[in-house]
FIDO-422882 format. One record per residue: residue number from 1; residue in one letter; z, x, y of N, C-alpha, C, CB in turn. Coordinates in steps of 0.02 Angstrom, whole numbers, plus 50000, padded with zeros to 5 digits. Glycine has a CB too. Layout:
FIDO-422882
k  r  n.up  n.east  n.north  ca.up  ca.east  ca.north  c.up  c.east  c.north  cb.up  cb.east  cb.north
NUM  A  Z  X  Y  Z  X  Y  Z  X  Y  Z  X  Y;
...
//
This chain:
FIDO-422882
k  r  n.up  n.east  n.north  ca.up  ca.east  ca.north  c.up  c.east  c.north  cb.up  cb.east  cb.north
1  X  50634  48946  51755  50645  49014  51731  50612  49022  51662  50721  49031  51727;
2  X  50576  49078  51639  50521  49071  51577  50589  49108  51524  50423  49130  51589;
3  X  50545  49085  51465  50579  49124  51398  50595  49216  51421  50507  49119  51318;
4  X  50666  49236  51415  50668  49289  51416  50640  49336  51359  50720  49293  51430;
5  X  50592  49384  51339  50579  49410  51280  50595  49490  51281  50507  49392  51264;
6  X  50622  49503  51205  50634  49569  51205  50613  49602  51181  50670  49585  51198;
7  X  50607  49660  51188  50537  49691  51158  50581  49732  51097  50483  49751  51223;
8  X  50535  49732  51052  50558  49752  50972  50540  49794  50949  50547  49718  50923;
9  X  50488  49851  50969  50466  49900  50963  50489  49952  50957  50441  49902  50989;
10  X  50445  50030  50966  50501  50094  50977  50459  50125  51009  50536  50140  50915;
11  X  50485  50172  51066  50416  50186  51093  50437  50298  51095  50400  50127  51200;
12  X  50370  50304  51067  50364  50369  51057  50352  50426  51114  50318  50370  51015;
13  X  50308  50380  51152  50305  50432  51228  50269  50379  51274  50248  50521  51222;
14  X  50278  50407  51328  50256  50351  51393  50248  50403  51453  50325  50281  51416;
15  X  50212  50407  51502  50207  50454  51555  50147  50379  51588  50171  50557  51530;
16  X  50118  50407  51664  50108  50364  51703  50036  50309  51671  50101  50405  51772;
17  X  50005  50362  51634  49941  50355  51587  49952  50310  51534  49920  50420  51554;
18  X  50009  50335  51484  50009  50327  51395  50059  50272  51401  50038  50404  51337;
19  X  50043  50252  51336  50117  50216  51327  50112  50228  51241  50124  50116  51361;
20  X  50154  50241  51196  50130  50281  51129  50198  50234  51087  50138  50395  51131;
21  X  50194  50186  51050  50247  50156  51028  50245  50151  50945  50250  50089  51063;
22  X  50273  50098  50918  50267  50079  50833  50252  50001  50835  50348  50096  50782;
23  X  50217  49978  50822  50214  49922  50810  50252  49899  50758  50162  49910  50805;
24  X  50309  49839  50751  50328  49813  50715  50269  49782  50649  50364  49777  50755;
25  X  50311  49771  50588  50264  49746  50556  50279  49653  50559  50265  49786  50482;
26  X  50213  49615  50505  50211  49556  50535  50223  49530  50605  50244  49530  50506;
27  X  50179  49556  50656  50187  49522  50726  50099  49554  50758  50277  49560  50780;
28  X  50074  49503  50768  50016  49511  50799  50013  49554  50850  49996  49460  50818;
29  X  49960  49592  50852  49938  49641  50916  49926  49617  50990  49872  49673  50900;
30  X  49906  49554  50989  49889  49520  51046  49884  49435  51033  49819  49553  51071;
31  X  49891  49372  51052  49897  49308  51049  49833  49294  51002  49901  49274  51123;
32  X  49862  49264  50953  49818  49220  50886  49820  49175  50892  49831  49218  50821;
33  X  49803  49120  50832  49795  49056  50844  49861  49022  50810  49725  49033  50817;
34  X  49892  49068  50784  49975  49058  50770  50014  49037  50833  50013  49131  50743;
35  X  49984  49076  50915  50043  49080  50964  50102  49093  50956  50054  49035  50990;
36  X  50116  49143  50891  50178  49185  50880  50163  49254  50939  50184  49212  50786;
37  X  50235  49258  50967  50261  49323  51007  50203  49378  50987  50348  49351  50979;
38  X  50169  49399  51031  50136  49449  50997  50164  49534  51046  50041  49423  51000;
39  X  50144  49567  51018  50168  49620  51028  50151  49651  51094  50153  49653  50980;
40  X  50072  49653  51122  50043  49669  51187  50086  49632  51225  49969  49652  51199;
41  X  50136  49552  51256  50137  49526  51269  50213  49569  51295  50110  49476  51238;
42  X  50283  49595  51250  50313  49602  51245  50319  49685  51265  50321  49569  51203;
43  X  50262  49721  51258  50261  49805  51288  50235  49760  51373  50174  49884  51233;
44  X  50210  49720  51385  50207  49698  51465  50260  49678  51497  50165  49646  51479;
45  X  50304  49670  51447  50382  49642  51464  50426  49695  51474  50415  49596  51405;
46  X  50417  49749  51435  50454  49793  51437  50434  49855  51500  50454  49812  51366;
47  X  50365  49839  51521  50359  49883  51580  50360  49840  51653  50287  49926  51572;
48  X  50366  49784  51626  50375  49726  51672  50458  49743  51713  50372  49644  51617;
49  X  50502  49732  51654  50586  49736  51659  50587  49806  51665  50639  49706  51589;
50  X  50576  49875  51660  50577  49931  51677  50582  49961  51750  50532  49945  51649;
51  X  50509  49941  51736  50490  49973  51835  50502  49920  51875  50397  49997  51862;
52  X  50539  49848  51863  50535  49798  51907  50485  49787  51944  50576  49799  51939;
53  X  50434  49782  51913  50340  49754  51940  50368  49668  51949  50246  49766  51847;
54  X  50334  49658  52002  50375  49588  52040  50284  49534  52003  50393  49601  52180;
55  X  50228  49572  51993  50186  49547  51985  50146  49557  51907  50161  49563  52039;
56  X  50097  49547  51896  50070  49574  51835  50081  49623  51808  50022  49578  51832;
57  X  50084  49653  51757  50060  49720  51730  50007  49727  51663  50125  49756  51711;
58  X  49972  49775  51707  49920  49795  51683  49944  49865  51603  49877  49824  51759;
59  X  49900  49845  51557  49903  49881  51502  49828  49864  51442  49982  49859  51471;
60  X  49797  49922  51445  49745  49908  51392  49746  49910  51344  49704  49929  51390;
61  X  49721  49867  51288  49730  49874  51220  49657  49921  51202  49739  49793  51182;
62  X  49646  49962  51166  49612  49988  51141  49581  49998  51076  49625  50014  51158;
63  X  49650  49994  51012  49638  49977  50943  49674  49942  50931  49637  50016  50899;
64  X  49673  49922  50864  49715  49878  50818  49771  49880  50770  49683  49859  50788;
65  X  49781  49833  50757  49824  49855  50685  49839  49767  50653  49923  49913  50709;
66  X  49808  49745  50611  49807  49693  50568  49888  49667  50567  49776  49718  50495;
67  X  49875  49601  50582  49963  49580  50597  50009  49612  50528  49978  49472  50600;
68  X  50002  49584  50459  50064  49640  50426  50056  49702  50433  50074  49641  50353;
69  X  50014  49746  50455  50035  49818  50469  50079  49854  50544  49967  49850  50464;
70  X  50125  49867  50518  50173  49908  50561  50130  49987  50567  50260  49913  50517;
71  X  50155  50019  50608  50136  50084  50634  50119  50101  50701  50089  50101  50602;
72  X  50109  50174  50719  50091  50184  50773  50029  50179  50833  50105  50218  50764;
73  X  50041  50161  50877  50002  50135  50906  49988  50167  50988  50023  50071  50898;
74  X  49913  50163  51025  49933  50210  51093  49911  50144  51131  49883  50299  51114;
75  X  49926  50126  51175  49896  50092  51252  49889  50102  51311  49916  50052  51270;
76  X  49849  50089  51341  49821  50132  51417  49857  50102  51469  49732  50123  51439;
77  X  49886  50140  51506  49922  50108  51578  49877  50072  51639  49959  50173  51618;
78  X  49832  50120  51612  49765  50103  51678  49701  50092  51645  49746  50175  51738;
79  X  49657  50076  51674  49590  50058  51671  49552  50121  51644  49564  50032  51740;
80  X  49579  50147  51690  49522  50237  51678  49543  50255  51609  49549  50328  51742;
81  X  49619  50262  51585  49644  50282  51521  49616  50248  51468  49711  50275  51516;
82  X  49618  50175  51476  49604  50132  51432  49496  50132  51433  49655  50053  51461;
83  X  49468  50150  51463  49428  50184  51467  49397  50225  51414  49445  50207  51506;
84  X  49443  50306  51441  49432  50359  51434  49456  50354  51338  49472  50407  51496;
85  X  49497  50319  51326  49534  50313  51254  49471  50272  51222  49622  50264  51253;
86  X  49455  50229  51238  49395  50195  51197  49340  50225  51213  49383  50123  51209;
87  X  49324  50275  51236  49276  50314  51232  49279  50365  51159  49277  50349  51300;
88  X  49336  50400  51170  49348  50431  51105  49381  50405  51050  49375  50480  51112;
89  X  49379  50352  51021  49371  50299  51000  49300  50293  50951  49375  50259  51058;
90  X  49250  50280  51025  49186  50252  50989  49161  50328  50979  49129  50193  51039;
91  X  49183  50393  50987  49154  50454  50980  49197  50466  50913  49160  50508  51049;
92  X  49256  50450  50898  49279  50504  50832  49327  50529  50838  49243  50559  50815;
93  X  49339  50543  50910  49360  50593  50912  49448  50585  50922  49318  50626  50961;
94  X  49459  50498  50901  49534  50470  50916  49540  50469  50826  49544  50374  50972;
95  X  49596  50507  50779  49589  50501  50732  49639  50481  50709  49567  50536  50714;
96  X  49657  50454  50665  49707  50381  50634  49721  50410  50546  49643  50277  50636;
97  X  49784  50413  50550  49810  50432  50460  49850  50365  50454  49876  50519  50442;
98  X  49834  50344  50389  49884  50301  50363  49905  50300  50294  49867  50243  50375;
99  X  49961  50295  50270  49978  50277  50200  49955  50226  50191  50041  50274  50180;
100  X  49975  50228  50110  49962  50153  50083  49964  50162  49996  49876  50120  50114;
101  X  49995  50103  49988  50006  50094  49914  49976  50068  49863  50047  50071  49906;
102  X  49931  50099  49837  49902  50053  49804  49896  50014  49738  49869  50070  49811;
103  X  49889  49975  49687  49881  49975  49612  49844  50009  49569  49865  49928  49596;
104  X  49881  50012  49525  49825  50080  49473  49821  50145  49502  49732  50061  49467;
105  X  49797  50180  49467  49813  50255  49463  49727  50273  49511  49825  50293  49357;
106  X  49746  50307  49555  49684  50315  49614  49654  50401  49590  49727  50311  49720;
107  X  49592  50425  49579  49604  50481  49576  49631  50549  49636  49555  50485  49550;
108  X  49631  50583  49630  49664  50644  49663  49654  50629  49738  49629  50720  49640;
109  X  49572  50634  49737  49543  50611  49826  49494  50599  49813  49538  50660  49894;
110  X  49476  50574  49852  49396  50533  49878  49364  50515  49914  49379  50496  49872;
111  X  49318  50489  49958  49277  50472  50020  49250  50390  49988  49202  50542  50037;
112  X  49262  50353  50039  49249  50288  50026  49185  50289  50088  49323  50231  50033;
113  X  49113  50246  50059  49078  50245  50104  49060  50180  50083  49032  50298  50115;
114  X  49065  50132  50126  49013  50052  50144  48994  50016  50183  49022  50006  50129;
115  X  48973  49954  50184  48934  49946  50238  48981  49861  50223  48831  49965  50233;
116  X  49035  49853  50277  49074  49790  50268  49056  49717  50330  49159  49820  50277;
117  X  49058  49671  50301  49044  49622  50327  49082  49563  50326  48997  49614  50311;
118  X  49122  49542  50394  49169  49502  50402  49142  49450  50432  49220  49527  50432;
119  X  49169  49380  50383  49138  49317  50406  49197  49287  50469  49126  49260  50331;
120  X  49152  49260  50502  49210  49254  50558  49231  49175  50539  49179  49267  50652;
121  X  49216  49138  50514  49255  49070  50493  49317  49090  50450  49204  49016  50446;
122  X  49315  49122  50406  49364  49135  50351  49422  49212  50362  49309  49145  50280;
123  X  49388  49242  50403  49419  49302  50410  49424  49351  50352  49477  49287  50432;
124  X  49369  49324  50315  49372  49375  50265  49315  49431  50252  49380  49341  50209;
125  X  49326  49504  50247  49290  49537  50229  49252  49561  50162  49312  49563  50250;
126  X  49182  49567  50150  49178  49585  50101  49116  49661  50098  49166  49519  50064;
127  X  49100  49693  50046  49056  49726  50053  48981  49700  50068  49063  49758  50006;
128  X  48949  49713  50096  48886  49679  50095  48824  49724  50139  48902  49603  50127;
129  X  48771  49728  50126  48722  49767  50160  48696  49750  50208  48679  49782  50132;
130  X  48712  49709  50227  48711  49699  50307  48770  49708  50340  48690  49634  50328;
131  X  48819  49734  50323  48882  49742  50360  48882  49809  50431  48940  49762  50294;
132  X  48952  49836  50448  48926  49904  50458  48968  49954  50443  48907  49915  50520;
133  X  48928  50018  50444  48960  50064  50393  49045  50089  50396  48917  50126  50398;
134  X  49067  50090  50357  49128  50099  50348  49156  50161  50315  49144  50049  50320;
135  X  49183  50209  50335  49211  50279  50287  49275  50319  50311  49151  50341  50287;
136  X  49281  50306  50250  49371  50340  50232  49393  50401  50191  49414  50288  50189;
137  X  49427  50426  50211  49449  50476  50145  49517  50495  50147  49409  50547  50141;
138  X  49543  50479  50058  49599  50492  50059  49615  50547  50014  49629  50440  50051;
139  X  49674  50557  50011  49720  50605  49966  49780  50572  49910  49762  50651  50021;
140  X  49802  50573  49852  49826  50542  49833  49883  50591  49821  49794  50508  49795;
141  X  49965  50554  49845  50010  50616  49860  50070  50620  49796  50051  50605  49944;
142  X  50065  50518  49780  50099  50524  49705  50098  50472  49683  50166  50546  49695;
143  X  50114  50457  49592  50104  50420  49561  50174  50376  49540  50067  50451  49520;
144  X  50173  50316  49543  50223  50300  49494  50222  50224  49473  50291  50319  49521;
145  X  50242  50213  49439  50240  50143  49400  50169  50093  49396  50296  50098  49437;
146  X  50094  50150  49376  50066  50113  49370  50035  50068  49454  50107  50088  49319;
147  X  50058  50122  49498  50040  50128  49590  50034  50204  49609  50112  50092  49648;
148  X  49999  50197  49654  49994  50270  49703  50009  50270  49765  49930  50298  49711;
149  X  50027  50338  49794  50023  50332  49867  49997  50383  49891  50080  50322  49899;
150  X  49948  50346  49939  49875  50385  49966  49901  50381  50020  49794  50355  49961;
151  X  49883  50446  50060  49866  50466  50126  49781  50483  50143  49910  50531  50138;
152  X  49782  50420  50199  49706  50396  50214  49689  50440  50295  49701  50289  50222;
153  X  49637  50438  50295  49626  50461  50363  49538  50424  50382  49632  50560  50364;
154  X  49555  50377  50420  49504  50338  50421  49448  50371  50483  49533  50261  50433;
155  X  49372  50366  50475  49343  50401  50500  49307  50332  50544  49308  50454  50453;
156  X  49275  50275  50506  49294  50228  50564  49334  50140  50551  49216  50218  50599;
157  X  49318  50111  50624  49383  50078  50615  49369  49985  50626  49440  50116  50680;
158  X  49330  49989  50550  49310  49902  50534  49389  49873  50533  49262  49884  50439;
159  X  49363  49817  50541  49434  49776  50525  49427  49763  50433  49437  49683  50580;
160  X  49497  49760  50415  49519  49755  50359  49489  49829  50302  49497  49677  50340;
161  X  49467  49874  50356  49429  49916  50312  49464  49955  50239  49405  49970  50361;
162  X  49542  49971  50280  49554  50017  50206  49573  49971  50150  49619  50078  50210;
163  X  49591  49906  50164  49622  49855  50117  49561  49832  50097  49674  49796  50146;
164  X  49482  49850  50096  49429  49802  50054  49392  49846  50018  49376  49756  50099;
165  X  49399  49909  50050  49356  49981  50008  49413  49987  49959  49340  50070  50062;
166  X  49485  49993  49955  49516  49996  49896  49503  49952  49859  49574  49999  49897;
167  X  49529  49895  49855  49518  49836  49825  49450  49817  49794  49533  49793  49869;
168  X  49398  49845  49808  49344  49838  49807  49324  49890  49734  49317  49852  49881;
169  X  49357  49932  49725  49366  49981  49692  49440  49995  49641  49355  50023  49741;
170  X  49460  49947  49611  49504  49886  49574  49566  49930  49603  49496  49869  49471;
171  X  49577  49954  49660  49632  49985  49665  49684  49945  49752  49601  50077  49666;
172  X  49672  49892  49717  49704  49856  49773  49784  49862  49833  49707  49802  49736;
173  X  49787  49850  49894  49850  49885  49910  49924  49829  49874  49849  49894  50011;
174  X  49971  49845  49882  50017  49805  49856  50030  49767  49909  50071  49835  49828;
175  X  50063  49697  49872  50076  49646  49942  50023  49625  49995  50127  49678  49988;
176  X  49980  49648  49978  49892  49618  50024  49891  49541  49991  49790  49676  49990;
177  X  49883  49510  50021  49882  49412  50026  49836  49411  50013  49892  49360  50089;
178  X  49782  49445  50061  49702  49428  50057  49670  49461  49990  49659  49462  50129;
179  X  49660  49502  49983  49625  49555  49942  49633  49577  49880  49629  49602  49967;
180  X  49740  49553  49869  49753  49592  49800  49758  49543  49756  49816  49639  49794;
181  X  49732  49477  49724  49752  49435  49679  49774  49429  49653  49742  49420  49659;
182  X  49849  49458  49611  49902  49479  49603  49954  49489  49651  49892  49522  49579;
183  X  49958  49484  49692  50023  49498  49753  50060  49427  49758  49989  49521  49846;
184  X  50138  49449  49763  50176  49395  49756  50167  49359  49826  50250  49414  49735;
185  X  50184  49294  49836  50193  49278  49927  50230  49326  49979  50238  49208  49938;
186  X  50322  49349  49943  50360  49363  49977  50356  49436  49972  50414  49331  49966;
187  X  50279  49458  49951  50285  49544  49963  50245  49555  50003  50272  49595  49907;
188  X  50281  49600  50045  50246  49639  50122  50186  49704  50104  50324  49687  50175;
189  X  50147  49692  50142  50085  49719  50128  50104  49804  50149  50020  49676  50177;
190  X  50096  49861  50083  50136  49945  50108  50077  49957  50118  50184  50008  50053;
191  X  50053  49949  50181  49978  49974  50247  50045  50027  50317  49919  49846  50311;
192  X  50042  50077  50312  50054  50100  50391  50029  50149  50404  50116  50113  50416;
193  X  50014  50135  50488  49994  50191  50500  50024  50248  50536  49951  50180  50519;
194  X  50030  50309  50527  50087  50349  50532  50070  50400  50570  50114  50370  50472;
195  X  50014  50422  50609  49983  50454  50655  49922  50430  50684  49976  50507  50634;
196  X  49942  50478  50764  49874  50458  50803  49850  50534  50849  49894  50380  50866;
197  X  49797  50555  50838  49775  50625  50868  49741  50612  50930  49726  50667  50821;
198  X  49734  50624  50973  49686  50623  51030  49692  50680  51072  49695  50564  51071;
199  X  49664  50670  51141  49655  50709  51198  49681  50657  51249  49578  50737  51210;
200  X  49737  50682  51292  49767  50629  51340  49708  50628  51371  49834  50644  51387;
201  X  49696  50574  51398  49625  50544  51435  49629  50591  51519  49632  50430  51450;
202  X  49705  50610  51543  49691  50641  51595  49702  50720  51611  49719  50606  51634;
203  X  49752  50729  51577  49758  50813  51574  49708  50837  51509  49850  50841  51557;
204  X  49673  50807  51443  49646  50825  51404  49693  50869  51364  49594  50846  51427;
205  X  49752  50863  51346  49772  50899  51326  49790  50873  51241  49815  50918  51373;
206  X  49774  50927  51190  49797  50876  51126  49850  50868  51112  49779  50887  51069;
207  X  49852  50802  51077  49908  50750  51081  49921  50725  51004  49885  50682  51132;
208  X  49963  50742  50977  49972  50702  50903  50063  50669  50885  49947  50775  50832;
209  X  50059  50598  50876  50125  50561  50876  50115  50527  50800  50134  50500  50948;
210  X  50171  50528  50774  50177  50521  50705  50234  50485  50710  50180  50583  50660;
211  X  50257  50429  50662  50316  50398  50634  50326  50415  50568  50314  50329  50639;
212  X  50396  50376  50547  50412  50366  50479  50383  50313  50436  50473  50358  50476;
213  X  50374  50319  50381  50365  50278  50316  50428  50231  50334  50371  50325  50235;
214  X  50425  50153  50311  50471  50119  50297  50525  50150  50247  50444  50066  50279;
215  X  50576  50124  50250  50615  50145  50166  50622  50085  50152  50694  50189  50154;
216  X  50577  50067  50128  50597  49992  50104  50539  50001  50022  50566  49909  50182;
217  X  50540  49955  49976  50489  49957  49918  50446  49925  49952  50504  49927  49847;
218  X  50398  49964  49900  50396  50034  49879  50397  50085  49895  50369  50047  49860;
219  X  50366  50099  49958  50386  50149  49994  50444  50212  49964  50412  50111  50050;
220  X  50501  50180  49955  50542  50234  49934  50564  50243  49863  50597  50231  49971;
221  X  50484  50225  49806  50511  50229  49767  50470  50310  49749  50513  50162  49726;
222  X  50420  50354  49789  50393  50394  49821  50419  50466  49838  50383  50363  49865;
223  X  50377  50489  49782  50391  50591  49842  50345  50578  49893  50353  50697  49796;
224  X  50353  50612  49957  50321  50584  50006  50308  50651  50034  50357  50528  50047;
225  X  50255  50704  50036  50220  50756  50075  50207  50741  50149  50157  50769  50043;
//
C-alpha cells in the first residue's frame, strides 16, 4: 500500500478543462533533486481520490512558480487545454500580477527591461547579453520601514526574473536566499503571485482568479490596494 498524501493546497475553480488552485509556499512545483512532496504530484492525488480514477491521471503543467513562492496557479486537465494554455502563454496573452517586497525605497513605477541568463550548474541567474529578454512593470503601492510593496505584472516569464531585475537594481526582494545578501536564513522570501488572466482554452471565455496576500511579515505590515 503506497504513502497516503494529502493535498495542501486551495483550489479556486476546476470544471472538466481547468483546475485553478494556490500553490503553497516552500514546496516545489513538480519533483527536484530534493525528492520533497511536490505539489503537481499531490493536485494528481487529489483528482486521483476525487473522481476515483482507478489508473493514472493526467494533468499539464504549463507555468511555474519558484519553490519559495506561494500563489496562484492554473493546470490543464487535458492535452488540448494544456496545449491551448501554453499557447497563450508563449503569445502574451496569459497575464500574471504579483506582489512583492522589496528593500529600499523603489520609485513610484517603472518598466524593467533585460536580457537574463541562467547558468544551469548553479541555478543562478544573472544579467547578461546573451541572455533572453526579460520585461516587467511595476507599481509601487506603499512604503514603510525603509521597504516597498510593488505590484508587478510580468510581461514575460524567465525564471527567477522578478527577483534578479530588482536586485539587480539595489532593490532586492526580502527573504530572497539567492539574490538579497542581506536576508536572514529563517526569512521567507514576500514573492506572490496573486492573479492569473486568460481565455478558458475551450469556451474562450475571459477568466481572471486572484488570491490573498499572506498576513504574515511583512506582508501585513502594508496598506494594500
Amino acid at each position: 500500500m503506497g504513502l497516503k498524501i494529502e493535498y495542501s493546497g486551495k483550489v479556486i475553480y476546476e470544471d472538466n478543462h481547468l483546475l485553478v488552485v494556490v500553490k503553497p509556499i516552500n514546496m516545489p512545483v513538480q519533483e527536484d533533486e530534493s525528492k520533497d512532496l511536490d505539489f503537481l504530484t499531490t493536485l494528481k492525488q487529489y483528482l486521483k481520490d476525487k473522481y476515483h480514477k482507478p489508473g493514472n491521471v493526467y494533468l499539464g503543467l504549463v507555468h511555474r512558480l519558484d519553490r519559495p513562492v506561494g500563489g496562484v496557479m492554473v493546470f490543464a486537465k487535458t492535452s488540448k487545454c494544456a496545449s491551448r494554455l501554453s499557447e497563450q502563454i508563449r503569445t502574451h496573452q496569459l497575464k500574471k500580477e504579483y506582489y512583492a517586497v522589496t528593500m529600499n525605497k523603489v520609485p513610484n513605477e517603472g518598466t524593467f527591461i533585460d536580457k537574463l541568463l541562467k547558468n544551469r550548474d548553479t541555478n543562478i541567474v544573472k544579467i547578461d547579453d546573451a541572455g533572453k529578454e526579460a520585461i516587467l512593470s511595476y507599481e509601487a503601492i506603499d512604503y514603510k520601514n525603509d521597504m516597498s510593496l510593488v505590484k508587478i505584472a510580468l510581461k514575460t516569464g524567465r525564471s527567477h526574473q522578478i527577483r534578479v531585475q530588482f536586485a539587480s537594481r539595489n532593490y532586492p526582494l526580502y527573504g530572497d536566499q539567492k539574490y538579497n545578501p542581506n536576508s536572514q536564513v529563517k526569512e521567507q522570501i514576500a514573492l506572490y503571485a496573486t492573479s492569473l488572466t486568460f481565455n478558458h482554452p475551450i469556451t474562450k471565455e475571459p477568466m481572471t482568479f486572484k488570491t490573498d496576500l499572506p498576513n504574515t511579515y511583512p506582508w501585513n505590515i502594508f496598506e494594500k490596494k
